[in-house]
FIDO-556048 format. One record per residue (C-alpha): residue in three letters; x, y, z. Coordinates in steps of 0.25 Angstrom, whole numbers, padded with zeros to 4 digits, always signed. Each point is the difference from the previous one (the first is absolute). Example, Ala and Ser with C-alpha at 12.3 -4.5 7.8 and 13.67 -1.06 7.14 Angstrom:
BEGIN
Ala+0049-0018+0031Ser+0006+0014-0002
***
This chain:
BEGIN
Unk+0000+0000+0000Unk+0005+0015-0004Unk-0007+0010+0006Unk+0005+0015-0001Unk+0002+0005+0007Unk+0001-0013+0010Unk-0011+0001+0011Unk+0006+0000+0016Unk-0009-0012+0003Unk-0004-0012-0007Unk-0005-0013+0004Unk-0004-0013-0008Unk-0012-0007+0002Unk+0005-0012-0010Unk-0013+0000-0006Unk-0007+0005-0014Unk-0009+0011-0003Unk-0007-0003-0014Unk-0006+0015-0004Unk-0014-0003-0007Unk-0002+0004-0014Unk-0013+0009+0004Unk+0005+0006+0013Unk-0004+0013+0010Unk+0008+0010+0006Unk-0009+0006+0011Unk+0003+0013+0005Unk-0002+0000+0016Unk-0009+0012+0005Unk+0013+0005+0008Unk+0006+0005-0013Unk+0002+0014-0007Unk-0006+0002-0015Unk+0013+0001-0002Unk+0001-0014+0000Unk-0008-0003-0011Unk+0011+0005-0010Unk+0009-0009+0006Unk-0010-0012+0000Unk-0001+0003-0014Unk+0014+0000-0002Unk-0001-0017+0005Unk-0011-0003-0009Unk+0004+0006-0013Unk+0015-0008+0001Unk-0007-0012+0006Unk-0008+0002-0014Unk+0014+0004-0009Unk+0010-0011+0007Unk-0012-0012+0001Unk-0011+0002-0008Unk-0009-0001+0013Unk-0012+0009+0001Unk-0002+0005+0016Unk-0010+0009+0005Unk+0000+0012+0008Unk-0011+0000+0013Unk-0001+0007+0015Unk-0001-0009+0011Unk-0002-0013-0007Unk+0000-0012+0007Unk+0006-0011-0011Unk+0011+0008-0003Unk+0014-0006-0007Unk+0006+0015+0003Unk-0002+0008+0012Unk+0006+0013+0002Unk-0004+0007+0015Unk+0008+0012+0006Unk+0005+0004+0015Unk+0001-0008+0012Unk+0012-0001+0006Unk+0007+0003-0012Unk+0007+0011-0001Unk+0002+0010-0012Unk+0006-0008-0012Unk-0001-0013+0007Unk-0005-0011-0006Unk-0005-0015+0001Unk-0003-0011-0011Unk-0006-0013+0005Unk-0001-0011-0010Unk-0007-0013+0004Unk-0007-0009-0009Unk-0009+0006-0009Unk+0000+0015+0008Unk+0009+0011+0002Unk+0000+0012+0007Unk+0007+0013+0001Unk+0000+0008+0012Unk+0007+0015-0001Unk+0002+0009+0010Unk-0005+0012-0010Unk-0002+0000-0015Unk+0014-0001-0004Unk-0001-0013+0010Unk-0008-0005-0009Unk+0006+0003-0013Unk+0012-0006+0004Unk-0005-0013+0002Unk-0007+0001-0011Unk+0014+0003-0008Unk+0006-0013+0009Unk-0013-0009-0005Unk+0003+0004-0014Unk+0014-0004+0001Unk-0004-0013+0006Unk-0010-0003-0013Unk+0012+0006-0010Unk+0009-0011+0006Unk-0010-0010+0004Unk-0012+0000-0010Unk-0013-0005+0007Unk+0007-0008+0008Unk+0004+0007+0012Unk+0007-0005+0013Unk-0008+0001+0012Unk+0008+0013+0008Unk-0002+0010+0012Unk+0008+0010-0005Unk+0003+0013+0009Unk+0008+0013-0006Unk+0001+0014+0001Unk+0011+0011-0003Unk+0013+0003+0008Unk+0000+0015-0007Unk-0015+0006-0002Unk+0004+0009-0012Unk+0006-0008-0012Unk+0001+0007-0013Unk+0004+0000-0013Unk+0005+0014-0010Unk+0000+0001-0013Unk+0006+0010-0009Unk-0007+0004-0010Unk+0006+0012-0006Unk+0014+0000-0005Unk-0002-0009-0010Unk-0013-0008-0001Unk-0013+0003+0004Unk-0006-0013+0002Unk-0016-0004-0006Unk-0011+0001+0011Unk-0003-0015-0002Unk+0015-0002+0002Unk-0002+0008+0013Unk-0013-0008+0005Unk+0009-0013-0004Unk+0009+0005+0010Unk-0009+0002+0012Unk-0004-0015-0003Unk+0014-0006+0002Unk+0001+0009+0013Unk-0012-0001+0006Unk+0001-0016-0004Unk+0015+0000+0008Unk-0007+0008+0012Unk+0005+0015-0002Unk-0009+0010+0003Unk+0007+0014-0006Unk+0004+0004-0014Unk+0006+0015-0003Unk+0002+0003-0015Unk+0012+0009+0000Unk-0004+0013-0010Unk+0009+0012-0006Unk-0010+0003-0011Unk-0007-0010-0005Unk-0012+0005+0005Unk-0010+0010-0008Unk-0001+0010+0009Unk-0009+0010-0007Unk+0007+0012+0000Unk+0014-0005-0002Unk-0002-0005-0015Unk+0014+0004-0004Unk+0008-0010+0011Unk-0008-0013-0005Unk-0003+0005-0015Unk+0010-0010-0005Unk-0005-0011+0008Unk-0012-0011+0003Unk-0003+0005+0013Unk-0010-0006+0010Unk-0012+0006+0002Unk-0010+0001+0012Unk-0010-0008-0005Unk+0011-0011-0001Unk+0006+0005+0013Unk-0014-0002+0008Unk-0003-0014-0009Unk+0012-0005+0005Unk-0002+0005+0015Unk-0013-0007+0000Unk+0007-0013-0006Unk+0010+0000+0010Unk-0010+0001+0011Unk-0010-0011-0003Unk+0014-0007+0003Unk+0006+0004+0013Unk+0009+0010-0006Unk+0001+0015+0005Unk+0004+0007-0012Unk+0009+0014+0005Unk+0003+0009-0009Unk+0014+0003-0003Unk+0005+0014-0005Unk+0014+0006-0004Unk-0001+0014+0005Unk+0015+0006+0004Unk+0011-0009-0008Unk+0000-0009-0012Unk-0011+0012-0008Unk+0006-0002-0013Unk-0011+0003-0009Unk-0007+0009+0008Unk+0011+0009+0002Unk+0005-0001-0015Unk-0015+0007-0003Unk+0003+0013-0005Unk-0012+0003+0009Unk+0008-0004+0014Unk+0015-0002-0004Unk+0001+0014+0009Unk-0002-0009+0012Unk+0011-0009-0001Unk+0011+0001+0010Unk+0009+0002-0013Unk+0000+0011-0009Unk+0004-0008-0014Unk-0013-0009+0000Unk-0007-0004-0013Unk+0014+0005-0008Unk+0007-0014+0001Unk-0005-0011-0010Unk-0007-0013+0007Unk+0009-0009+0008Unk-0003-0013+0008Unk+0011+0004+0008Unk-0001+0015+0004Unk-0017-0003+0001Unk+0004-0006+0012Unk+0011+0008+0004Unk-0007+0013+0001Unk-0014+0008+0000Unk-0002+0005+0014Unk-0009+0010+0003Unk+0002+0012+0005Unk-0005+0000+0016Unk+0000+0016+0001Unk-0008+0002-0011Unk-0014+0001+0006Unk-0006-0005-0015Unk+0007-0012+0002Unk-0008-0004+0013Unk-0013+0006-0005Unk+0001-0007-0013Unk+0005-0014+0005Unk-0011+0000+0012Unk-0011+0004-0010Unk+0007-0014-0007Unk-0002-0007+0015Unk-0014+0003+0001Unk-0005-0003-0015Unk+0007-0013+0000Unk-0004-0005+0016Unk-0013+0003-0002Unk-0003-0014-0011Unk+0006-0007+0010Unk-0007-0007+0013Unk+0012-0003+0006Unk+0003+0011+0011Unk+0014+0000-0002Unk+0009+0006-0010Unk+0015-0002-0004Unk+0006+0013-0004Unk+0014-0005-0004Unk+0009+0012+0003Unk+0012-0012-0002Unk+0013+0005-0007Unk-0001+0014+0001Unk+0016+0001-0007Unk-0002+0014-0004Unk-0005+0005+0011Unk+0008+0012+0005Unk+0008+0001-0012Unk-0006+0011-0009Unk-0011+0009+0004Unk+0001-0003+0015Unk+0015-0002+0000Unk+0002+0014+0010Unk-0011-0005+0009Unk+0003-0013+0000Unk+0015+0006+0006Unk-0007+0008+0011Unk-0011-0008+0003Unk+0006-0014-0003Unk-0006-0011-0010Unk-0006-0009+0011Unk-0010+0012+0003Unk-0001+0004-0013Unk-0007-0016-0003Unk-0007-0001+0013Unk-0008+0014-0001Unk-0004-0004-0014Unk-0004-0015+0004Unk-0006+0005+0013Unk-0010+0009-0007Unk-0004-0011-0010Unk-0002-0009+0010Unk-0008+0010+0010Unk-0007+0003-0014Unk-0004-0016-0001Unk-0004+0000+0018Unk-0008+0012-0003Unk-0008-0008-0011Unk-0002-0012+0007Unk+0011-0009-0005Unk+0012-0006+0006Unk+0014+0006-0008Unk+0010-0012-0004Unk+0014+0004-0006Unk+0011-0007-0005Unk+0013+0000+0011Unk+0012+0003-0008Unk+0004+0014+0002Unk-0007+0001+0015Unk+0009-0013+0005Unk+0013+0012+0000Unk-0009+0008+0011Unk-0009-0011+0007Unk-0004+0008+0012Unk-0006+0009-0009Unk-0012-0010-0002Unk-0007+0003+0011Unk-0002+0014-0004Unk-0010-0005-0010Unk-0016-0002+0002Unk+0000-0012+0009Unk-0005-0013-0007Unk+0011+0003-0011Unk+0005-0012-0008Unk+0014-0001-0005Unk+0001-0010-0009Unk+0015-0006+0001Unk+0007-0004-0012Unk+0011-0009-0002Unk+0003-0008-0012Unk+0012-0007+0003Unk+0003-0014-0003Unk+0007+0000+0017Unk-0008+0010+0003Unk+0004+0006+0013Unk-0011+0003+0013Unk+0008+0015+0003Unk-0012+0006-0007Unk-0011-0008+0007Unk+0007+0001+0012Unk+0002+0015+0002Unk-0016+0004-0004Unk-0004-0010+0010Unk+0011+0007+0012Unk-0006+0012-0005Unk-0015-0004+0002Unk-0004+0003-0015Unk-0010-0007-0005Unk+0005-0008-0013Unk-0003-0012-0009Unk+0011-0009-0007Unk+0000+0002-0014Unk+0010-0011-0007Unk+0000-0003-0015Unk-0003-0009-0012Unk+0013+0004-0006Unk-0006+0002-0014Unk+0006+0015-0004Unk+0009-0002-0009Unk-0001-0015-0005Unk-0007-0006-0010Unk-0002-0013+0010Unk-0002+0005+0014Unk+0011-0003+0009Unk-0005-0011+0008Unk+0008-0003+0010Unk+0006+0012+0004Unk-0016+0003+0001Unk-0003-0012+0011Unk+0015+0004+0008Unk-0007+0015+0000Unk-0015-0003+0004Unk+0004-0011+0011Unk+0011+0010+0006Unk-0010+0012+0000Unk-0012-0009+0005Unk+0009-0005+0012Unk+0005+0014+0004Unk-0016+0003-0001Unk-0002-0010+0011Unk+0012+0002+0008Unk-0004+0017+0001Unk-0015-0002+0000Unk-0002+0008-0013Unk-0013+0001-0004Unk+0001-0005-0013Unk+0005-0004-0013Unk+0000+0007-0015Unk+0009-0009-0010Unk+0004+0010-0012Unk+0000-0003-0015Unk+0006+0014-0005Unk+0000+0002-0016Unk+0014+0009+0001Unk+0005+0000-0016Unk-0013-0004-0007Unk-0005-0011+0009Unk+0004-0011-0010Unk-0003-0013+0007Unk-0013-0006-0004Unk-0009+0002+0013Unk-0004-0014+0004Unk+0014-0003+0002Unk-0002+0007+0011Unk-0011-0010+0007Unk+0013-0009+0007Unk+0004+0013+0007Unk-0014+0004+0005Unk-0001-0015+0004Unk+0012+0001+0008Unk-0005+0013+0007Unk-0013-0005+0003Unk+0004-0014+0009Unk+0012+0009+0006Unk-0010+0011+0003Unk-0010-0010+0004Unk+0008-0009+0008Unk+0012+0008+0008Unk+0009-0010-0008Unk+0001-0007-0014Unk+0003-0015-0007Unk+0016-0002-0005Unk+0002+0004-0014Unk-0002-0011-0007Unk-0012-0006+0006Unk-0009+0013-0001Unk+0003-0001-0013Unk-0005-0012-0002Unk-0012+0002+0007Unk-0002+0011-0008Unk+0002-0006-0014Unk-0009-0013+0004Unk-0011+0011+0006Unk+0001+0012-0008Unk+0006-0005-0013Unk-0006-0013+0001Unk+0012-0007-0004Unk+0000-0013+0007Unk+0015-0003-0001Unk+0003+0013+0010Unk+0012+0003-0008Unk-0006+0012-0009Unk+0004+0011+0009Unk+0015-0005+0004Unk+0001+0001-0014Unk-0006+0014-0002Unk+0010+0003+0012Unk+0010-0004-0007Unk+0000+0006-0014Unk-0002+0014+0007Unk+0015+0000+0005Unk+0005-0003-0014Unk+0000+0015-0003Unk+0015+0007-0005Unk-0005+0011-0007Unk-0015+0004+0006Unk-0010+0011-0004Unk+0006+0011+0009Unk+0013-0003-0006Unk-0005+0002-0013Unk-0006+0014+0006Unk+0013+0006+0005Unk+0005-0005-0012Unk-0008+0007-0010Unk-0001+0013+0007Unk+0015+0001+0010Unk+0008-0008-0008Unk-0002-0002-0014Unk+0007+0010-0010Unk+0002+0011+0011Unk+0015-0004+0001Unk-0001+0005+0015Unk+0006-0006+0014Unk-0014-0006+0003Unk+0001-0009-0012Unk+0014-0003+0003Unk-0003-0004+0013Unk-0014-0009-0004Unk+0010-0005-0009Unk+0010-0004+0009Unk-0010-0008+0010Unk-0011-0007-0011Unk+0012-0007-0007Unk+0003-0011+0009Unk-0014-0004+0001Unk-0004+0002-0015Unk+0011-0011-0005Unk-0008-0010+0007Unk-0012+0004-0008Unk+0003-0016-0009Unk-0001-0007+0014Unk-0011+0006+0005Unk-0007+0000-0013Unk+0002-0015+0001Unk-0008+0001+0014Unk-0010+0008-0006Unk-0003-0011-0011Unk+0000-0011+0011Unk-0010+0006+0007Unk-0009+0002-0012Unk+0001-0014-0002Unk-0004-0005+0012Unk-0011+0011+0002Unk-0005-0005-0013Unk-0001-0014+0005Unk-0006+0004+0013Unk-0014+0003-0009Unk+0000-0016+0001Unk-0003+0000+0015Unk-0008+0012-0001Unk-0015+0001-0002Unk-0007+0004-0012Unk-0005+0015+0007Unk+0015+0005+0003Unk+0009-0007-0009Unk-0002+0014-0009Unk+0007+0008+0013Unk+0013-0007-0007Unk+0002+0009-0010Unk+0001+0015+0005Unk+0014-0006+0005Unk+0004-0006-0013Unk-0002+0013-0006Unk+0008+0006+0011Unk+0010-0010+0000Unk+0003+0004-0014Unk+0001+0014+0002Unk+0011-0003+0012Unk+0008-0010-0011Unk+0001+0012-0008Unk+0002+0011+0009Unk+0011-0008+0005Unk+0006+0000-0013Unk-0002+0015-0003Unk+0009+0002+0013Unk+0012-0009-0004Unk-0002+0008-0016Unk+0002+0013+0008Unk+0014-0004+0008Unk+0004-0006-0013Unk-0001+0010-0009Unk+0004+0009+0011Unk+0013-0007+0001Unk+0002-0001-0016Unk-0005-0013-0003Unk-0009-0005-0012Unk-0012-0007+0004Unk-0008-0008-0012Unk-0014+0000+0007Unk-0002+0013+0000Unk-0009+0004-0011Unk-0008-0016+0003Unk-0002+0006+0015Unk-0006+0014-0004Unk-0010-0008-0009Unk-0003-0011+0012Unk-0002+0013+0010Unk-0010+0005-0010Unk-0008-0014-0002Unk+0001-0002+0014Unk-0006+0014+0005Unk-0011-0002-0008Unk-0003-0013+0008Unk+0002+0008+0012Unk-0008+0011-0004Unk-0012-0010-0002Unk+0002-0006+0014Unk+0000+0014+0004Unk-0014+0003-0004Unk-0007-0014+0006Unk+0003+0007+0014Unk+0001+0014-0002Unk-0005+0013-0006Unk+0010+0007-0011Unk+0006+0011+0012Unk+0014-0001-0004Unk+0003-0012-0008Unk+0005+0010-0010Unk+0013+0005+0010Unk+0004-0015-0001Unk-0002+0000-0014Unk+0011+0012-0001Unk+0009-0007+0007Unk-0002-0013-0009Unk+0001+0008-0013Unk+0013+0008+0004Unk+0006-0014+0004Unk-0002-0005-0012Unk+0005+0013-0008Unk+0014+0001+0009Unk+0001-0015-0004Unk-0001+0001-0015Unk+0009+0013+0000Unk+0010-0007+0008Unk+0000-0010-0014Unk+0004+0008-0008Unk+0014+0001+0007
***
């Protein structure tokens, strides 16, 4: 049995249940209405996964299904007993409920109609567990894409999803920041708050409003409120749109105009938090504010703008969340903001230390552990550097008491990985989160491929794991490549030069590797069930594109250093062949938003490539 995440307490009766074909799910008079949605969410996959049509009743006496609420039960709770022929589920609120709902649907994905009789008593060792997505630099994900993943969270038991947005949303009035874009709307922005909420997730809203304003403050209309002077002069680069673009704190339009944002955005939202970012403020202090900032100090200079904000979010109701990079240098200074607070601590190393989680908590500021699915940047998300990173963040959660956890998928150059690459990731987040602790490597993995995947040789995700670290020459290699290195002749390109080489000339061997893996993930559609075999494919497509980005990288040291290399003009053409494949991918999960910035990248690639033939 591979429940995720694993319940605390599980006995075995050693007998059968046999669900009938024509069964009832009785909802007890002790439950919410909300229940109902979630009762409805049992019947219609009994329906999908075995063709068995149940009912739905209040206080029926012959049910197969009943679902009650409260008791001794505390919040998210929950009971499932399975004997022959009934089970119930008991949960100490509706989310109780849901959850053992979630852990009777795993049951019938593993087990079919055939179900071990089972007490089974769970609930969470972290009360906020929660997943961000960033859909901005780079893709703009579908609204059925979206909804698809508040099913997988809510199925893995999280209960919080933020959806990280510079400007890919239409705000009305500020036509010219997402004019070039496929912004969401707030019909989609409501749609999907309702969708998230018939599912036990609390969507918060989530809202750059000090650093990372690229687009709003290249707008001829507001680059007078960026913290440096030259905005909207410099052509687009992946690199400096994350560099740069503060806003200017003594500029009373900037708060004016960024808390009109707040209060158009907060108000589609039930949720009664909001996130307002204020993460990598590197600008700060060095342009417009660079004589106050002297005087005054740049600690002062974030907290009086964050503490406005914030008092801005108390003052209508909601609770103020902020990223915990720049205020981790001046810690005390936490509890100057509006009490109830959140600083949401990030950390997204591979041996992640605890100093960060360890000086909020001496502080007595309130914070959630946000880990990472080590996606930015790679076609195939890191893996394993993903699980060391959650299950290192989780555990300093529990040893501080935090009162949460956010696992991060950042889009940083483009967001190239194919979304559903990240589903192992959030995986890992939600049994850690869930749990206090999480499985070793290899065996969550196969518990993930026989549950999630349903691959029933467990060896899909090893596999997936391993094709990710076959990487010489990645995606942001390519990016400071294209716009630091290549044809500018200047120490930067040197230097690049200098530390890729090594790695590139091992671009044959792990190209071996990479075709290895194709095989065997080829194969694994074998042991896979009909339904998810076609989940394959988005990594063959990436897998490709890695073989050849590889490549590219060991071309560029060689013809740096004077050598002659014969596949060039053959690479520029499979680039092309292969972004079209991409691109196609692209589309099945996401709106057009950026697709064209990778595009660029691609096409000069191949240029560079047939212009170094012709030497």
């Amino acid at each position: 049995m591979y429940l995720l995440p694993e319940p605390k307490k599980i006995i075995d009766k050693k007998e059968k249940c046999f669900l009938p074909y024509n069964g009832i799910i009785t909802i007890m008079p002790s439950c919410t209405d909300k229940v109902y949605g979630f009762a409805r969410i049992l019947k219609e996959d009994i329906a999908d996964n075995l063709g068995f049509s149940y009912t739905l009743t209040r206080n029926g006496e012959e049910s197969t299904i009943s679902l009650s609420q409260g008791g001794a039960l505390e919040g998210e709770h929950y009971i499932i007993e399975i004997d022959e022929g009934k089970i119930r589920i008991k949960g100490g609120d509706e989310r109780g409920i849901l959850y053992g709902i979630q852990t009777l649907r795993q049951l019938l994905r593993l087990e079919g109609a055939c179900i071990p009789c089972l007490l089974i008593e769970d609930y969470p060792s972290l009360l906020n567990r929660g997943f961000f997505h960033d859909i901005t630099r780079g893709r703009v994900p579908t609204l059925q894409w979206l909804k698809t993943l508040a099913d997988i969270l809510s199925f893995y038991k999280m209960n919080q999803m933020q959806l990280y947005i510079e400007h890919s949303f239409l705000f009305p009035e500020l036509s010219e920041m997402w004019r070039d874009d496929t912004p969401l709307n707030a019909d989609e922005i409501m749609a999907l708050d309702a969708y998230c909420m018939e599912r036990g997730i609390e969507l918060i809203p989530s809202l750059s409003t000090f650093g990372h304003l690229y687009k709003l403050l290249n707008t001829k209309k507001y680059r007078h409120l960026c913290e440096l002077t030259q905005a909207g002069e410099e052509p687009f680069s992946f690199i400096d749109r994350m560099a740069h673009h503060t806003i200017d704190v003594s500029n009373e339009e900037s708060l004016l105009l960024v808390k009109r944002m707040i209060a158009e955005f907060m108000s589609l939202f039930s949720s009664k938090k909001f996130n307002i970012c204020a993460d990598e403020t590197f600008d700060l202090g060095k342009g417009r504010n660079r004589e106050r900032a002297k005087e005054e100090g740049g600690a002062t200079l974030y907290m009086d703008y964050v503490g406005e904000l914030c008092e801005f979010l108390v003052e209508n109701g909601r609770i103020p969340m902020l990223w915990g990079d720049v205020m981790l240098s001046f810690p005390e200074f936490g509890r100057k903001l509006p009490e109830g607070t959140v600083c949401l601590n990030w950390g997204y190393a591979y041996n992640q230390s605890e100093d960060s989680t360890r000086i909020y908590a001496e502080n007595g500021v309130r914070q959630y552990v946000c880990p990472g699915v080590a996606g930015w940047n790679q076609l195939v998300n890191l893996q394993r550097n993903s699980y060391e990173n959650i299950s290192r963040m989780c555990g300093y959660a529990t040893k501080y008491k935090a009162e949460g956890m956010l696992n991060t998928d950042w889009g940083d150059f483009g967001h190239i990985n194919h979304p559903a690459f990240s589903i192992p990731g959030i995986i890992y987040g939600a049994v850690a989160s869930w749990n206090g602790s999480i499985p070793p490597y290899k065996e969550i993995n196969r518990n993930i491929s026989l549950l999630e995947y349903k691959e029933f040789s467990g060896k899909l995700l090893d596999l997936v794991g391993e094709m990710s670290e076959q990487e010489s020459f990645g995606w942001g290699d390519l990016i400071y490549w294209k716009e630091k290195g290549g044809g500018q002749g200047t120490e930067q390109r040197d230097k690049f030069l200098a530390e890729t080489s090594e790695r590139v000339m091992k671009a044959p061997e792990k190209n071996r590797e990479i075709d290895r893996c194709v095989q065997q993930l080829t194969a694994c559609m074998k042991s896979m069930d009909s339904s998810t075999r076609k989940r394959i494919y988005p990594y063959l497509v990436a897998a490709e594109g890695m073989k050849l980005f590889n490549r590219i990288g060991m071309i560029v040291v060689q013809a740096e250093r004077g050598y002659f290399v014969e596949e060039i003009f053959q690479t520029a053409e499979e680039l092309e062949k292969w972004y079209y494949q991409y691109r196609l991918l692209w589309y099945t999960v996401s709106r057009e938003s950026e697709l064209y910035r990778i595009g660029e990248v691609i096409f000069w690639y191949s240029d560079y490539l047939r212009d170094l033939k012709r030497y």
